[in-house]
LUMNUDREN-78809 format. One line per field, with one value per residue (C-alpha): residue number from 1; x, y, z; residue in three letters. Coordinates in steps of 0.02 Angstrom, whole numbers, plus 50000, padded with zeros to 5 digits. Example, Ala and Ser with C-alpha at 12.3 -4.5 7.8 and 13.67 -1.06 7.14 Angstrom:
residues 2
padren: 1_2 $
xx: 50615_50684 $
yy: 49775_49947 $
zz: 50390_50357 $
vodo: ALA_SER $
end
This chain:
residues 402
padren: 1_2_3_4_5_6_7_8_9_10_11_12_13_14_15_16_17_18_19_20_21_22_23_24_25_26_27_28_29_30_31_32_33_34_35_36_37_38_39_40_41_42_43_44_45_46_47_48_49_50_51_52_53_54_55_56_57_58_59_60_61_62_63_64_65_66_67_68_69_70_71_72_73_74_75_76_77_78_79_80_81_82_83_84_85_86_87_88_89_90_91_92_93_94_95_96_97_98_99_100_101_102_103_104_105_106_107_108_109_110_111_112_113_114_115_116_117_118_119_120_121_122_123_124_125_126_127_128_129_130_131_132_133_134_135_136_137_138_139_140_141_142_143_144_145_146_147_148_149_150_151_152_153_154_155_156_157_158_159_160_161_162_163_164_165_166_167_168_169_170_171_172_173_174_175_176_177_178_179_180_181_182_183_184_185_186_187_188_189_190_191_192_193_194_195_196_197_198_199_200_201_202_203_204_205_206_207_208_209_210_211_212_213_214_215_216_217_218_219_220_221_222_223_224_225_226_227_228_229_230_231_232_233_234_235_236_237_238_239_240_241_242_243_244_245_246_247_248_249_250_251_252_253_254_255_256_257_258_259_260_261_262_263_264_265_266_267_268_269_270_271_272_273_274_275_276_277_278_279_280_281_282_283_284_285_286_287_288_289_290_291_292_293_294_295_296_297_298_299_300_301_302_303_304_305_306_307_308_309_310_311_312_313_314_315_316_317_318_319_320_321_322_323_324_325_326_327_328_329_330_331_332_333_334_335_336_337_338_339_340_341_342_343_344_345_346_347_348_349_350_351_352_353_354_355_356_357_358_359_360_361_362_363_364_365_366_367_368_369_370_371_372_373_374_375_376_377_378_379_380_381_382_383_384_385_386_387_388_389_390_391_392_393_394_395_396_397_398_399_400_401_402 $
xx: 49645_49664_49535_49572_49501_49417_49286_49123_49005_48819_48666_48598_48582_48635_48568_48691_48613_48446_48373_48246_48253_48175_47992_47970_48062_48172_48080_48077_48155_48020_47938_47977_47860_47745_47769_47578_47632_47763_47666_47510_47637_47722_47559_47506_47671_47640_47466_47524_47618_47549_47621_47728_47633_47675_47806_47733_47863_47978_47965_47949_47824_47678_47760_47798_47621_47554_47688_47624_47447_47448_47529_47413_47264_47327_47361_47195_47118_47200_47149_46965_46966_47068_46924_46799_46885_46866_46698_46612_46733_46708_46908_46977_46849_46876_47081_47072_46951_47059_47238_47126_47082_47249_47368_47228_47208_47312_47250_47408_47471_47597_47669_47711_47701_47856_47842_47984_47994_48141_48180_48038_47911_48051_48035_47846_47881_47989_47852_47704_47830_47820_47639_47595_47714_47651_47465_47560_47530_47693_47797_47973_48034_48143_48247_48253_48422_48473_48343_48453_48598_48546_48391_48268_48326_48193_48060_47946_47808_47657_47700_47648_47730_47662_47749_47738_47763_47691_47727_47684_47856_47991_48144_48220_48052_48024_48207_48156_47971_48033_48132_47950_47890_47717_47626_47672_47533_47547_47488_47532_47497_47511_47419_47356_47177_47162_47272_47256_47383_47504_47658_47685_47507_47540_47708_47640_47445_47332_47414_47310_47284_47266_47263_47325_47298_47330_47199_47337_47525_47666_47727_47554_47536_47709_47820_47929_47906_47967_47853_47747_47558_47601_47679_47547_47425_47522_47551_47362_47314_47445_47372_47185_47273_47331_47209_47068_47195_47218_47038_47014_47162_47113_46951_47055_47168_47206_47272_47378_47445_47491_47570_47699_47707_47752_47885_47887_47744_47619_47658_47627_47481_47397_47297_47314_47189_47027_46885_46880_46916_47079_47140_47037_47117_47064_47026_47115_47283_47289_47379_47235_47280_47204_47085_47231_47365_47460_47460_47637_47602_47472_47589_47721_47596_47547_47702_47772_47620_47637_47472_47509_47333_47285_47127_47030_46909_46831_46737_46854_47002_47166_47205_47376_47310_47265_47411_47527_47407_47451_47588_47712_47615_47482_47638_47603_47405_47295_47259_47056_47084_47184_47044_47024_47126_47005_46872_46716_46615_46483_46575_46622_46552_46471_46516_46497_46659_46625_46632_46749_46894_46855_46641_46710_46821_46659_46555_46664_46692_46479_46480_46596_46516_46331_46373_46552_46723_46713_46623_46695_46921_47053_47033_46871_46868_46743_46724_46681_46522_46482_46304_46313_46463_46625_46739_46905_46926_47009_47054_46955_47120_47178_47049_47076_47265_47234 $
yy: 50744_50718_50646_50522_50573_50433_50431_50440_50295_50309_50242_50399_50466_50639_50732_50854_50999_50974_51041_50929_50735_50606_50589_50398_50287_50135_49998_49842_49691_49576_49425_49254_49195_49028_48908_48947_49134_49105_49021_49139_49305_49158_49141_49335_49382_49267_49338_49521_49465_49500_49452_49601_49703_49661_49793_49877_50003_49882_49946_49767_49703_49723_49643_49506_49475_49494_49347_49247_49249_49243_49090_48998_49063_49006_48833_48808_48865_48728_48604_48677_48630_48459_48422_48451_48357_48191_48231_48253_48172_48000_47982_48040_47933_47790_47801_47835_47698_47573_47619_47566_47404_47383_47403_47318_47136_47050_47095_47182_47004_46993_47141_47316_47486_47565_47731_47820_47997_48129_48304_48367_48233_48112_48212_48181_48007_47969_48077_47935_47784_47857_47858_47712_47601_47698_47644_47450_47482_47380_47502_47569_47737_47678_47806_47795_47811_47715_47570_47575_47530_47387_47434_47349_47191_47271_47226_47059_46998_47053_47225_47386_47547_47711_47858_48041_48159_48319_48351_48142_48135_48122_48070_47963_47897_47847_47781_47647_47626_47450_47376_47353_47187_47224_47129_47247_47376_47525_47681_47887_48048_48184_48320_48276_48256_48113_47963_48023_48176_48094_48008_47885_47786_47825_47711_47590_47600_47519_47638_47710_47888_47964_48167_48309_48452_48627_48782_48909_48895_48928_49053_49141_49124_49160_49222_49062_48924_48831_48660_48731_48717_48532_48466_48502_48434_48281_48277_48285_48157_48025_48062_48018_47857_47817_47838_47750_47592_47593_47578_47443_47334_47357_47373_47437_47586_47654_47513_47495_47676_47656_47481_47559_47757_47715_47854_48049_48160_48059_47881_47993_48058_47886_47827_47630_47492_47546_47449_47286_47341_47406_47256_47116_47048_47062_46926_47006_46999_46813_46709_46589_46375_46244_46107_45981_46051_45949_46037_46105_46204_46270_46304_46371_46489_46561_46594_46679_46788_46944_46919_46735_46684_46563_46552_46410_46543_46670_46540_46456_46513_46436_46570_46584_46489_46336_46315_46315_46197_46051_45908_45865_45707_45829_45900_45770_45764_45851_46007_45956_45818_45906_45908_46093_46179_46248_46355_46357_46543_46427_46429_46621_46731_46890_47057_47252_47305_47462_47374_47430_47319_47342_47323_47155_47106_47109_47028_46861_46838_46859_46746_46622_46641_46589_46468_46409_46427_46299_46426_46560_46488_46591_46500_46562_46684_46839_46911_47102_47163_47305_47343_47138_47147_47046_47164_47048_46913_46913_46782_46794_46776_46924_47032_46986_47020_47172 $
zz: 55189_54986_54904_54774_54614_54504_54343_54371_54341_54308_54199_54136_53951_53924_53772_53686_53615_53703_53868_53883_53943_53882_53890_53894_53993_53897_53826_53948_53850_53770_53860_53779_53655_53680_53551_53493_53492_53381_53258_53241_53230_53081_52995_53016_52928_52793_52776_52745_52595_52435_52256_52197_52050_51872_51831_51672_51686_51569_51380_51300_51443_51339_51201_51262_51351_51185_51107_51254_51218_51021_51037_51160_51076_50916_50986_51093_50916_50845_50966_50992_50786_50794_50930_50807_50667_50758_50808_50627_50501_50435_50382_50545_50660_50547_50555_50762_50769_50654_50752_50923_50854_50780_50929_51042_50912_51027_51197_51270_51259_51112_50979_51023_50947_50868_50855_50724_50693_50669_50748_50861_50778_50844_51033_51011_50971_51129_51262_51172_51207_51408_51389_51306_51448_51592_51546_51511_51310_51257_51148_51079_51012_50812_50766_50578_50568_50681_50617_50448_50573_50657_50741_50635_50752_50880_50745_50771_50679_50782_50793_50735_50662_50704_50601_50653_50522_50482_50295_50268_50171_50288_50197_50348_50357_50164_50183_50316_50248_50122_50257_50358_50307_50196_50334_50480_50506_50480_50549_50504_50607_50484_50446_50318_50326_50163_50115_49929_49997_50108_50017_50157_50118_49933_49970_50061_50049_50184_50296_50449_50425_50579_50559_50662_50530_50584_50551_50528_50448_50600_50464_50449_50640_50707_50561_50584_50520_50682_50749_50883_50839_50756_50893_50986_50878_50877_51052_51112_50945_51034_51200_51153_51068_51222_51326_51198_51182_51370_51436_51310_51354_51546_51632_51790_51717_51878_51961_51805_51790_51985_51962_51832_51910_52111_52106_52128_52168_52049_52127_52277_52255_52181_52345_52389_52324_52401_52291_52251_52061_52116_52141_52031_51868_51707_51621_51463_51567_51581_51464_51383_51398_51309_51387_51347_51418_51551_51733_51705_51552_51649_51778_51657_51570_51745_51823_51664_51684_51781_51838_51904_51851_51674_51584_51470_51358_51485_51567_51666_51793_51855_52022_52102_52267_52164_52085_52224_52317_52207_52209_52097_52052_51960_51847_51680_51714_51597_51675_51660_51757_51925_52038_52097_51968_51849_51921_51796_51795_51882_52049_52032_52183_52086_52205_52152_52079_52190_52346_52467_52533_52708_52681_52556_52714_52852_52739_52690_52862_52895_52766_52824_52992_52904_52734_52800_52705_52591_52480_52538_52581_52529_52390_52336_52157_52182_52010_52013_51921_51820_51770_51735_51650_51721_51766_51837_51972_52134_52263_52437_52519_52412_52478_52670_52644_52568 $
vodo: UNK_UNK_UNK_UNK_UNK_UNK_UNK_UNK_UNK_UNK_UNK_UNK_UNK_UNK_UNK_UNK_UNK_UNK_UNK_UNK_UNK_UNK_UNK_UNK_UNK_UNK_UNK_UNK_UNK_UNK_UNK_UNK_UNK_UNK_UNK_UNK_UNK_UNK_UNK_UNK_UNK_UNK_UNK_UNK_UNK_UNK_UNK_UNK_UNK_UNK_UNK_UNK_UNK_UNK_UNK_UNK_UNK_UNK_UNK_UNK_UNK_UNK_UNK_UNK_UNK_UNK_UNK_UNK_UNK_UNK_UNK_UNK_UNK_UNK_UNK_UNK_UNK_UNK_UNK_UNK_UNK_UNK_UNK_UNK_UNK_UNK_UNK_UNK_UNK_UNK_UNK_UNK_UNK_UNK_UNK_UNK_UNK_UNK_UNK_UNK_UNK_UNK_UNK_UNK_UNK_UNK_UNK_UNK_UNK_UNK_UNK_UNK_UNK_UNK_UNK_UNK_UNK_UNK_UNK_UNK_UNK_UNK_UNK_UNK_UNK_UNK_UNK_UNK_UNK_UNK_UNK_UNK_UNK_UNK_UNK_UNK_UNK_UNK_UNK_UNK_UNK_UNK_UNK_UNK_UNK_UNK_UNK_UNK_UNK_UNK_UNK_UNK_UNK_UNK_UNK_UNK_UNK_UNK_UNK_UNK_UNK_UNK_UNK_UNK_UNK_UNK_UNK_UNK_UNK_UNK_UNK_UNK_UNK_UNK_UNK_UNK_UNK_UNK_UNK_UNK_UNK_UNK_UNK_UNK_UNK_UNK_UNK_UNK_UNK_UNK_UNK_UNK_UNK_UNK_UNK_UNK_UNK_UNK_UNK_UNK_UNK_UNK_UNK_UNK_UNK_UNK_UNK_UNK_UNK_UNK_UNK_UNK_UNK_UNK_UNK_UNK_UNK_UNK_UNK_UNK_UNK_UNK_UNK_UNK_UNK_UNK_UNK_UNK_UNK_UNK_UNK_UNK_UNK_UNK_UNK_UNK_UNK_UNK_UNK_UNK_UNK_UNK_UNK_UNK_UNK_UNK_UNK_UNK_UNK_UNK_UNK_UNK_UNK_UNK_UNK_UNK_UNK_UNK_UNK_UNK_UNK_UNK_UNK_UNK_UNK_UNK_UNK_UNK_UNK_UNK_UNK_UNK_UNK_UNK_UNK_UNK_UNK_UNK_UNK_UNK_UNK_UNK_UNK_UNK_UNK_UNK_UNK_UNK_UNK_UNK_UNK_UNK_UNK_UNK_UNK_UNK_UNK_UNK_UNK_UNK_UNK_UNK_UNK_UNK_UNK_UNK_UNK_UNK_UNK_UNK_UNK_UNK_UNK_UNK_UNK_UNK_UNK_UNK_UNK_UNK_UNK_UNK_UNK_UNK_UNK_UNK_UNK_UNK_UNK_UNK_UNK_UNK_UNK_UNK_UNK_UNK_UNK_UNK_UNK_UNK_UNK_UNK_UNK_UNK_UNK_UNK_UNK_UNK_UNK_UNK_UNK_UNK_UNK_UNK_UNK_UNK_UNK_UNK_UNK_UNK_UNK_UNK_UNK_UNK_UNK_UNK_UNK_UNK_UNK_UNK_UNK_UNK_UNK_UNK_UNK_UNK_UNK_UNK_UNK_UNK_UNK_UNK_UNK_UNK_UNK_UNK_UNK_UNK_UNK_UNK_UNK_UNK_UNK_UNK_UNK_UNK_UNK_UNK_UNK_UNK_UNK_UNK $
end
């Protein structure tokens, strides 16, 4: 009988050029992974990785290592010294304190700050501008040249020019300088470090000096005579500015800076109203009416307010509540004579501007519980303390909505 001849089939592993077989046995596929499993090996790989070393090997790294550091040393000299400068001298704490009380003479509540500068002054310029309306300081970058085109139209009566210029003699800037009415105030960051050197308060004298000198020349320092260490000098000067007009226009700077950042990872990181100052009003923020006033000027000064509260002096308050309580028959009355319009400082309920919005929550309802809520109605103004010191009011109903 023929046998039919067909290939061979098996499973084993032959080894050319060996006599031996294999000593271990094939691996056995893995086991599936838990979930938890998965994520411990995750975090154990991530854990065995270690920044790569610095590759020295490079014939310019220490080079440029050494440009690096020169350069921040030289600035942070430069600042440590600037620091210094408004610490001891009477012309620089006298300008910085005279720009404060300049931009702040009308409360936040009328005039701006034009800032004008050219080239990488004029860069400085336009970063303050974001500042200043972040922290709700009313302001506008002027380009000098464009000013001379048509620009000037952004200039009103009770504002205020701030120039930037390091050498004090810009020529765009003494070009624009006589078309600023002699009543405008002005104010200079140079570095010059006395009006008697700077030819912009020479030109128009009265001029704020506020300087940013440097300790070193960017030639000396650098070989170039590029604006580095002055720009920074300028930049931290109109930073402190800021900040200094800031905290005097508003006794609640955070809830300011949040009301006017919401976006991107700052808004972000900003947590919600948590304190009772977070969300009080500053007197300073209200538009002031007079005793005579008829209900609808009060009304019309209020609602063009973006706090929706009016004042009479900082003894009296008109609250959003109260105003949209009354009738149209109260429109042509004197505002003094609408019965619960005008809430006198006598009627204000003192809290801790610390207080917490949920421990301010328990306690006007213990309190409504105990005195009753005609004291204590939506309607009723806490005013938040300091050390004594009125701080802003707030509505009760505010507080138990927030």
């Amino acid at each position: 009988m023929a046998l039919d001849h067909h290939p061979v089939q098996n499973s084993e592993v032959y080894v050319l050029n060996s006599s031996h077989a294999p000593s271990m046995p094939p691996p056995s596929p893995p086991s599936p992974a838990t979930p938890c499993e998965e994520l411990s090996s995750s975090l154990d790989d991530l854990g065995s990785i270690t920044p790569p070393e610095p590759q020295e090997s490079c014939s310019n790294f220490n080079t440029r290592l050494t440009n690096a550091v020169h350069v921040l040393g030289t600035e942070a000299t430069s600042l440590s010294r600037l620091t210094m400068l408004y610490e001891t001298d009477p012309i620089a704490r006298g300008g910085f304190n005279s720009a404060v009380e300049t931009i702040t003479r009308y409360g936040g509540r009328k005039g701006k700050v034009l800032v004008c500068g050219v080239g990488k002054s004029g860069h400085i310029g336009v970063k303050l501008v974001a500042t200043f309306l972040s922290l709700k300081i009313p302001a506008v970058f002027l380009h000098p040249t464009e000013a001379l085109h048509g620009d000037l139209g952004a200039v009103n009566d009770h504002d205020t020019i701030l120039f930037i210029s390091n050498s004090g003699k810009t020529g765009e800037l003494l070009a624009l300088l006589p078309h600023f009415d002699t009543s405008l105030p002005t104010i200079i960051m140079t570095s010059h470090t006395h009006p008697s050197n700077c030819e912009i308060i020479k030109q128009r004298p009265g001029t704020i000096l506020l300087p940013a000198p440097i300790h070193i020349s960017e030639t000396d320092a650098f070989g170039v005579n590029a604006p580095t260490i002055s720009t920074t000098m300028a930049l931290a000067l109109g930073d402190a500015l800021a900040i200094a007009v800031s905290r005097e226009l508003h006794s609640n700077l955070a809830s300011v800076f949040l009301k006017n950042h919401p976006g991107g990872a700052i808004g972000a990181a900003i947590q919600a109203p948590k304190k009772l100052s977070d969300i009080a009003i500053s007197l300073i923020d209200m538009p002031e009416v007079s005793s005579s006033f008829t209900f609808s000027r009060v009304l019309l000064s209020a609602y063009q307010s973006e706090t929706g509260w009016a004042r009479q002096g900082s003894d009296v308050v008109v609250s959003p509540r109260r105003i949209k309580k009354l009738q149209a028959t109260d429109m042509e009355e004197p505002a003094v004579c609408v019965q619960g319009l005008m809430v006198p400082r006598c009627e204000w309920i003192p809290v801790s501007a610390d207080m917490d919005l949920a421990e301010a929550a328990e306690w006007i309802e213990r309190m409504r519980r105990s005195v009753g809520e005609d004291r204590f109605g939506d309607e009723g103004i806490l005013v938040t303390m300091d050390e004594d010191e009125a701080c802003g009011v707030v509505e009760i109903g505010e507080v138990l909505s927030s």
